[in-house]
N, C-alpha and C positions, 0 to 999 in steps of 0.2 A: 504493500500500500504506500508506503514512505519514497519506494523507488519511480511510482508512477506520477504521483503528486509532484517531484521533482521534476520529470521529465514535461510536468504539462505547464509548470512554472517556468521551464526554461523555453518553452515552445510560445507561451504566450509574453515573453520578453521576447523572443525573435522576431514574434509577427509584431510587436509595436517597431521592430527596427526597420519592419518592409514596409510602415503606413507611408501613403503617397505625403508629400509634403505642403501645407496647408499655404495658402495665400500670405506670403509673406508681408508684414508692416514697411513704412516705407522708413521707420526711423526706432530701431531694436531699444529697450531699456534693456543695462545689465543691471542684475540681480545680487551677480557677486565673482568675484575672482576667477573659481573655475570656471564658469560661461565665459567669461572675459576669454582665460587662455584657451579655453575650447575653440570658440571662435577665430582668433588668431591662428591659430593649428590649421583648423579644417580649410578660411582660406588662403595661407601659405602653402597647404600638400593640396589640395583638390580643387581649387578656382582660378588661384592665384587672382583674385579681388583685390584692391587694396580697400582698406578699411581705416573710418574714417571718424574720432573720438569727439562727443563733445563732454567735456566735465561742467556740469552746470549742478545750479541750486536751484530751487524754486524762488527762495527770497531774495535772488539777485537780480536787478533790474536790466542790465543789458544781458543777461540771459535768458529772459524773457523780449526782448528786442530782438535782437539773434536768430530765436526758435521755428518764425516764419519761414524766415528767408533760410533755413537750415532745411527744415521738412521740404522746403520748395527743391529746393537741391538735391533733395535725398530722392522726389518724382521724379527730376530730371534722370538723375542720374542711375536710374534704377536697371539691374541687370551690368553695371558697368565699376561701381561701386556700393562697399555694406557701410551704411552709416549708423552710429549707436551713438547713445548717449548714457553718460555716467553721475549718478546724483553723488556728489561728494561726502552730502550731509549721513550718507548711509554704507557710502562704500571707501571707508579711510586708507584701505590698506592700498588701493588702484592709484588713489589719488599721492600717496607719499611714495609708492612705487617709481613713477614717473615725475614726480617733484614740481606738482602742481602750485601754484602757489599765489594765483587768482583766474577768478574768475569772466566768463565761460575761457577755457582754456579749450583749443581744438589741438588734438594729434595724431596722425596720417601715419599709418601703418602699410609698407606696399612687402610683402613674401615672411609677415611676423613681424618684421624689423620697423622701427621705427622710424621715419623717414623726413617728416616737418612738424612745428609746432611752433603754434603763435596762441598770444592771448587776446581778447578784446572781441568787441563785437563788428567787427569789420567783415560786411559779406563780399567784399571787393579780395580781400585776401583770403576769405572763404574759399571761393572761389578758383582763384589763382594756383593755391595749391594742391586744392582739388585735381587741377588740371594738369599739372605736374607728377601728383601721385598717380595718377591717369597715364602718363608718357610714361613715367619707369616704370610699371608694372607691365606695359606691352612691350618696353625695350628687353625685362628682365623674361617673358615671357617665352623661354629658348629652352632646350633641351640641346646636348650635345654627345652622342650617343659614343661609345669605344670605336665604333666601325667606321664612325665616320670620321674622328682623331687619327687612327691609323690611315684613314686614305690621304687623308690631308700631309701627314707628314712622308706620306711615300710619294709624293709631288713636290712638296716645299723642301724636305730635308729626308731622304732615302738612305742616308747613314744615322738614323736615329733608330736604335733596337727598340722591339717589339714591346720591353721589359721595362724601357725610359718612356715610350707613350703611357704605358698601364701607370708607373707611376704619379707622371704625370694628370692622367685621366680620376687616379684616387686622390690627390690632393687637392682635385678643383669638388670632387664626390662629397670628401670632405669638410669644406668649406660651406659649400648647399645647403648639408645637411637634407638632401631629397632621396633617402633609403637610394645609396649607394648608383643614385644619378649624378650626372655632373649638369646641374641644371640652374636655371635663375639667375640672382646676380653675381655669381663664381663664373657659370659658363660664358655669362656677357663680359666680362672684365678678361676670362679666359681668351677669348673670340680679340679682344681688342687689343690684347699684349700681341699677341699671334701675328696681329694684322701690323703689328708696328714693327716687329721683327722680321716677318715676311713679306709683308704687304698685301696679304691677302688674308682672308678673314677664313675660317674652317666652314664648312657648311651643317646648317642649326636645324632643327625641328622645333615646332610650336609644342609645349609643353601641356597648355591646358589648351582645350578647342571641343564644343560640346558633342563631334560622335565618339572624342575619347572616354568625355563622362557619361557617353550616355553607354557607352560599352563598358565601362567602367560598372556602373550602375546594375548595367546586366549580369555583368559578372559575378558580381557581389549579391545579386537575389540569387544566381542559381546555388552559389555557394552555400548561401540560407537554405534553400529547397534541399539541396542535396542534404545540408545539415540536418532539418526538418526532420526527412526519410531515415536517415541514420540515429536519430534519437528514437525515432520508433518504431524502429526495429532493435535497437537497444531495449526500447523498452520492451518489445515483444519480447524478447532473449531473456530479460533476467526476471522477468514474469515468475519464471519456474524457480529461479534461484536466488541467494542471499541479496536481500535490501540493498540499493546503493546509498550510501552515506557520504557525508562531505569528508571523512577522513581517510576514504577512499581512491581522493581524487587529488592531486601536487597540490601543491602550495603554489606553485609558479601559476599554473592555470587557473586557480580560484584568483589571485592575484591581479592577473593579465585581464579576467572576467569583470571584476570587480571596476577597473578602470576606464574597458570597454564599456560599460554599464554606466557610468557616473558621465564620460564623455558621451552618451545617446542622451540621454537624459538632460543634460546644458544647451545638448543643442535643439533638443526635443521641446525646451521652452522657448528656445530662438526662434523655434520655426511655428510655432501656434502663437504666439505673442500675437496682439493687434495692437493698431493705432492709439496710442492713449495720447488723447489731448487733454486730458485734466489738468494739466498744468495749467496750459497756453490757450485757455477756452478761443475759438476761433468770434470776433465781436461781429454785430450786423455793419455790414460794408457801406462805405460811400458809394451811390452811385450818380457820376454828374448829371447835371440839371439844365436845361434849355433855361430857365429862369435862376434866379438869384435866390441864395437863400436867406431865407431870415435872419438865422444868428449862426456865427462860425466862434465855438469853443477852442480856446489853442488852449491845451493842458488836460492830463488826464489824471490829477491829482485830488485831493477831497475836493479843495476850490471849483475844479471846473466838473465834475462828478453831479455836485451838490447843485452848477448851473444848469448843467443837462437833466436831472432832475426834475426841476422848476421850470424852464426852460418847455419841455419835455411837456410835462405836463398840461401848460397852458396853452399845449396846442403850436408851437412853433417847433419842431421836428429838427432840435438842433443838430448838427454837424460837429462833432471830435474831434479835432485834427493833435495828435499827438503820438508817439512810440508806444509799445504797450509796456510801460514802465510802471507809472503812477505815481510817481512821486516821490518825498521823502518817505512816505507813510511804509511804500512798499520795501524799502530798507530795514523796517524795524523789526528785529525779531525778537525782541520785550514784547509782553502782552499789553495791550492799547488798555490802560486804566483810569485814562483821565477824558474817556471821552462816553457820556453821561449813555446809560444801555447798553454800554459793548463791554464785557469781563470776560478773560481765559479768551482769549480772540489777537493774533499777532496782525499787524500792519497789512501783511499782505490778502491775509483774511478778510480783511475791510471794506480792503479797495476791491475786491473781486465781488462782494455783496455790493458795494458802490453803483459799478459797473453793470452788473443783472439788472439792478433795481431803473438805471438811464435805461440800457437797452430795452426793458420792456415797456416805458412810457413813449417808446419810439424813437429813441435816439440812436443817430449812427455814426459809426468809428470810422475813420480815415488814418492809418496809420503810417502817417509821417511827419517830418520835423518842416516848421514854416523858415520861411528864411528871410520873407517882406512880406509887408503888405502895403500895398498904394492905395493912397488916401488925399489923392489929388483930387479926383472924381468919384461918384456917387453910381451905384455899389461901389463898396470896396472892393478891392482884388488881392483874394491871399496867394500868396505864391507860396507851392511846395516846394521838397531836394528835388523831389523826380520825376520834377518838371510840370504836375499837373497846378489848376488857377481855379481859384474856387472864388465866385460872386457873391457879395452877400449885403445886407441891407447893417449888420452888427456885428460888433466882434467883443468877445469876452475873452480880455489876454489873465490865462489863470496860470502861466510857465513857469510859475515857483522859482526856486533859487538851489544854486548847485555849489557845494562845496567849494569853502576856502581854501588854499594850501599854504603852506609854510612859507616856500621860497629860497629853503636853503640849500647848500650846497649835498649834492648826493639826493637830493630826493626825488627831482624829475628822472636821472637815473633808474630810479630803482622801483618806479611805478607797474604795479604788478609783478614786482618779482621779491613782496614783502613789503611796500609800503601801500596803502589803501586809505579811502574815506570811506570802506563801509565794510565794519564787522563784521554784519550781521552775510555779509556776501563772501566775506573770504576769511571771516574766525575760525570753521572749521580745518582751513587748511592746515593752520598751528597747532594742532590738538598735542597736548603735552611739551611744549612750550611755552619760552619766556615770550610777553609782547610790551610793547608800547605805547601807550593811549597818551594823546594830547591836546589837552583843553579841560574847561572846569566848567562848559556849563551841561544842559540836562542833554544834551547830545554826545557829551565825552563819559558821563555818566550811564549813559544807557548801552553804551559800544565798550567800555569796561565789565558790567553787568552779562551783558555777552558773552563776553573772552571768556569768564572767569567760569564759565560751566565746561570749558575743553579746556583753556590754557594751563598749564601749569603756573603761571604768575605774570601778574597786569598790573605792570607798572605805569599809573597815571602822574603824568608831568603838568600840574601848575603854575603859573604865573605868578599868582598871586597866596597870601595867605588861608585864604578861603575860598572856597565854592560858590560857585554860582548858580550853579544848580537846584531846584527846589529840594526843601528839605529832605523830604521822603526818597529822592533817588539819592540822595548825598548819604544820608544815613545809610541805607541801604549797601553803598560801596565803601563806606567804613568799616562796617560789621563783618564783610569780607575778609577772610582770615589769608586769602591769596592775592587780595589785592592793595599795591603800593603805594602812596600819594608820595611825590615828591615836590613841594612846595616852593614858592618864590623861583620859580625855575623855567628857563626857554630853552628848546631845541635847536640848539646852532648847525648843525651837520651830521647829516646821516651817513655814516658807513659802510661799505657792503668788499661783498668778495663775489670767485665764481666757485662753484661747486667742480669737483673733477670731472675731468672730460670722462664720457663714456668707452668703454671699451669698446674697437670696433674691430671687425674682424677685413680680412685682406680683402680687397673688393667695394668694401662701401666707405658710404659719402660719412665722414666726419660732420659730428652734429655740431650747434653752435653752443659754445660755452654758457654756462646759466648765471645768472648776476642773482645771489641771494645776500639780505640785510643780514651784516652783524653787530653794530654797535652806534647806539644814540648819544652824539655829545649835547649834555647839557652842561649850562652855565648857569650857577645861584645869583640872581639878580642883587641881592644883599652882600655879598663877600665878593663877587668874582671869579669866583674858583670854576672851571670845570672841570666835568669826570664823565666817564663811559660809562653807560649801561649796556652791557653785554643783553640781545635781543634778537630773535630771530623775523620780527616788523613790529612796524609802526603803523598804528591808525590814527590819523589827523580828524580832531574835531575842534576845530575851533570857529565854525562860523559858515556864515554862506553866501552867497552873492546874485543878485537875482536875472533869471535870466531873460532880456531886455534890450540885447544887442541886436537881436536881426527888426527890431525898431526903427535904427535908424536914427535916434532922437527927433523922430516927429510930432510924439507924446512927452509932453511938459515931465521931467522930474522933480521928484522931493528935492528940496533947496537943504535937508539936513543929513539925508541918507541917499548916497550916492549909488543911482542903478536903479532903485527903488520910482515908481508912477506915480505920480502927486495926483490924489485926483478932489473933487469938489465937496468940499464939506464933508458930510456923515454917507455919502452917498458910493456908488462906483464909478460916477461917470470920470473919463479924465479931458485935457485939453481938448480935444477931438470929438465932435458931437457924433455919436454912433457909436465908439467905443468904448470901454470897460474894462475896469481892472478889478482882481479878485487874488485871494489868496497872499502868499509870500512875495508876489509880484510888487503890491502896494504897502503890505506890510515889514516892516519893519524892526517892531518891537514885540506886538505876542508873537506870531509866526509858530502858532499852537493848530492841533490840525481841524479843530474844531471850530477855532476862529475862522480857519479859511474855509471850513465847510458854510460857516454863516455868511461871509462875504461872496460866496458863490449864489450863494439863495440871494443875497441884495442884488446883486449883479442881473440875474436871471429878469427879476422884478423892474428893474431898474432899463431894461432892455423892451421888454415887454409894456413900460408907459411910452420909449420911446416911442418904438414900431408905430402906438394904434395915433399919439401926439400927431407923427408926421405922413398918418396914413397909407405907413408899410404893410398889407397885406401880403394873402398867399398870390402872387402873381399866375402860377398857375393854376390853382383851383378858380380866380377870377377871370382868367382865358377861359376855362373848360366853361364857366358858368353866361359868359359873353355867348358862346358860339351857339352852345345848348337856345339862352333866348333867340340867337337868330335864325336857329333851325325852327323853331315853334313859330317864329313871325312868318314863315316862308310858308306855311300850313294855313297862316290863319286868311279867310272872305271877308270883306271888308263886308256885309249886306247887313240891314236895319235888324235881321235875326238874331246877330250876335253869332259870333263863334260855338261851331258843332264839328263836333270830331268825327261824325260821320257823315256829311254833307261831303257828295262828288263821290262817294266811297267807292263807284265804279267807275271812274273816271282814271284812273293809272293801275297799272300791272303792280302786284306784290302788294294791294292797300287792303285792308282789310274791309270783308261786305260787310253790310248795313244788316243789322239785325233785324229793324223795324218792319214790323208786315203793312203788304199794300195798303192803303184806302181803299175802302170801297167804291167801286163808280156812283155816280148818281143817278137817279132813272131816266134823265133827258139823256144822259149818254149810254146809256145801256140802249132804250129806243131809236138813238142815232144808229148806234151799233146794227141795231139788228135789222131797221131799213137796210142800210147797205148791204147786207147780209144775203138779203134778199135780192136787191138791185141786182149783184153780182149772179145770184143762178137763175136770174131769168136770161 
């Protein structure tokens, strides 16, 4: 009984090996490590794909920018390239494997090997290397078999023994690593040494090409079948005789089983995986408009969420135009507890309920950055990056404000490769190390608070003797037994090194050296003195600066905070009759997210007396409702009866008859009638 229940156990793990394979996603999550080198494996020996890494967060805002324009690439390039993506926050060990060290981090894999890697969300370098890891993968795409090494050198060099090709043909075998091919990027570098000493190049076969896999494929099921028949007839055979047990059977082969089995199984998740967008909810699109629209939102942070909302609601069908970022808010990964109804809820949580809540009062997203807006003439005209112009009677500028930096020496350097303005996006990469927070108010506070759940110790650098911060987060990062206040104190230069070059084997491209941070000089404003903090990064909070440059200075600024939109008393309007400012835009001094959420809702209102003031309507619904009355005037008879819908009802093709039944004659015409009647058959 023991020996048949084995053999049906091991039959129904073969038949999952032979299931056809399911409709592949266009963009894999990994799960965990072995998927990872599973993948790398399968296509390095059997596609030779290159594959193509994104290390992303959910709470990172240009990784959510990024995501579109990734998954769009990953359609393109489907069948030609495997793209995946790696959540940091869950898979530590991938990301410090390869010495990630912000975010989204992209790396291109072409035959296992690692081949390019850049950080940021740049889809132009996306792109680029894409198309690169594209070219070496068909150049490396080569096989170079023993028979055809010896024909080549009994043409190029005929005093070369038989016994200097073999060993030559097993050191390029070697190299491969392609089960004792001389194949990939050994045999291409092989081919090009060759071609420089002889001047001619050996002659190559294509390595992967699909009637090989699909021969391959075949092979490999009959092998199954054949296997299949062989267990069951095994099993027939010992039917009569002693149990088979596992202690029956090597160690090498439970072993060899065991690994085969774990390898079906990572890839068995790769190949049934679907599309998951829960990340990157896809939002309702812009679609342009013969007419102008009523109000164009720039900013998709509580500010302008909160316009689209109100906005939204009152019937003007606002327009988005922003990245799918959202703001500061979506940096935050402290739970939002100063904003009245929301508890156990992080920033990006927020903005994504923000977001549902506009799109369903009928607001739509356009997801790009403005660059102008001309305000010479009436509409406005916002102009997009990528090139599209959007008409519109309003504009609510909600663009918030983006982090201050230092300015000192070593820091532009070192951006993204350990220094950052957002914890909450690249704290994870530091886990069990030292960092360095900078600044004192509820921003440097809350990016310390961060750190200090993965870092092993967060050292916040002060200016001054005290906090600025509200009490509660200040107390909060005292009580912390891992975190450091360094008082009266400025960051004058930030220090870095490169990590050691990677091992590369004969053949391939030398990677580029990695610039990672080692030490913060700070200076005690009181004595003078400085001293290093030994530090593996820095996260900058000290401030922020609002974003207001693709303006123009067409709209009046605050005379006390520079960058900041001055606008009319208690209201949002600014210089500019038609426009609006909301959020961090015009603020200044709270720049809390709830303030901006309320200035979004004045904005929204404040748009909305505009419009009906200077009798901005829906211009198209006011066409459709024009044309409609003058199709009805084209119907209507001018006669003392007054207008009837069924009058002439016979009178054109396609109109509908008169329901109305005849009149009866009257009897003078009936008797006319039937004289004639008569007249006639005489």
């Amino acid at each position: 009984m023991a020996s048949s229940n084995f053999v049906i156990l091991t039959v129904l793990l073969l038949s999952l090996l032979l299931l056809p394979a399911s409709c592949r996603p266009a963009v894999r999550t990994i799960r965990d490590t072995p998927q990872f080198d599973a993948l790398l494996k399968k296509h390095s020996e059997e596609t030779g794909l290159p594959v193509i890494v994104d290390f992303y967060s959910e709470s990172c805002g240009p990784c959510r920018q990024i995501a579109p324009a990734y998954k769009k690439l990953a359609k393109e390039m489907e069948g030609k390239a495997v793209f995946v993506k790696v959540d940091v926050n869950s898979q530590h060990q991938l990301s410090s494997r390869y010495g990630v060290r912000s975010m989204p981090t992209f790396l291109f894999f072409v035959g296992g090997k690692k081949f390019k890697e850049f950080s940021g969300a740049g889809e132009q370098q996306l792109r680029q290397f894409t198309d690169q890891s594209l070219l070496k993968a068909e150049r490396e795409n080569v096989e170079l078999p023993f028979e055809n090494l010896m024909e080549y050198y009994a043409v190029n060099d005929p005093m070369k023994a038989e016994e200097d090709v073999e060993k030559v043909h097993k050191a390029c075998a070697k190299q491969s690593k392609a089960k004792g091919a001389c194949a990939g990027g050994a045999a291409a570098e092989l081919g090009r040494k060759l071609n420089k000493k002889y001047s001619k190049r050996p002659k190559t076969v294509k390595r992967f090409t699909p009637q090989e896999k699909s021969k391959e494929e075949n092979s490999e099921k009959a092998e199954k079948d054949t296997g299949k028949q062989k267990q069951k007839k095994q099993s027939s055979k010992n039917a009569g005789s002693s149990p088979l047990t596992l202690s029956s059977i090597p160690k090498e082969d439970l072993l060899a089983e065991l690994e085969k089995r774990n390898l079906a199984e990572a890839l068995a998740l790769d190949e049934s995986e679907e599309d998951d967008d829960t990340s990157f909810p896809p939002p309702s699109t812009y679609a342009p408009s013969s007419f102008p629209e009523r109000v164009v939102i720039i900013g998709s942070g509580p500010a302008g969420l909160s316009a689209a909302v109100y906005a939204a609601r009152a019937g003007l069908k606002p327009v988005v135009v922003a990245p799918p970022m959202g703001g500061q808010l979506q940096g935050k990964g402290v739970d939002v507890e100063n904003y009245p109804g929301l508890f156990n809820v992080t920033g990006p949580e927020v903005v994504s309920k923000m977001r549902e809540q506009a799109m369903m009062f009928g607001t739509v997203f356009e997801g790009d950055v403005v660059t102008k807006i001309e305000t010479d003439e009436r509409p406005f005209k916002v102009e997009l990056k990528e090139g599209k112009r959007i008409e519109t009677h309003a504009v609510i500028v909600a663009t918030g404000a983006d982090s201050v930096w230092l300015g000192v020496e070593g820091e532009y350097e070192h951006r993204g490769a350990g220094v950052s303005s957002c914890a909450t996006c690249d704290g994870h990469l530091f886990r069990d190390q030292t960092v360095v927070v900078v600044g004192g108010g509820d921003s440097a506070m809350e990016d310390a608070l961060v750190l200090s759940r993965t870092s092993k110790e967060v050292v916040v650098v002060v200016r001054r003797d005290v906090l600025r911060a509200s009490k509660v987060l200040a107390d909060r990062v005292q009580e912390k037994s891992n975190i450091k206040i360094v008082w009266n104190s400025t960051v004058e230069e930030i220090k870095g090194g490169v990590l050691p070059a990677e091992a590369v084997e004969e053949g391939e491209e030398p990677t580029e050296p990695k610039k990672v941070v080692k030490a913060a000089v700070v200076k005690n404003s009181s004595t003078g003195e400085t001293a290093e903090i030994a530090c593996d990064a820095v996260f900058v909070a000290i401030g922020h600066s609002p974003n207001t440059e693709f303006l123009g200075g067409q709209i009046k600024e605050s005379s006390e905070h520079k960058g900041y939109l001055a606008v009319d008393g208690m209201s949002s309007r600014t210089s500019v009759p038609g426009i609006f400012a909301a959020g961090d835009s015009a603020d200044a001094v709270y720049r809390q997210a709830i303030t901006s959420a309320g200035s979004g809702a004045m904005a929204a209102l404040d748009v909305e007396r505009y419009l009906s003031e200077h009798g901005l309507g829906n211009e198209e619904e006011e066409f459709e409702r024009q044309m409609m009355e003058e199709m009805m005037a084209d119907e209507v008879v001018d006669d003392s009866g007054g207008y009837n819908a069924y009058e002439n009802a016979n009178a054109g093709a396609g109109r509908k008859e008169s329901s109305k039944a005849p009149e009866k004659p009257k009897k003078e015409e009936v008797k006319k009638e039937e004289e004639d009647e008569e007249h006639i058959e005489l």
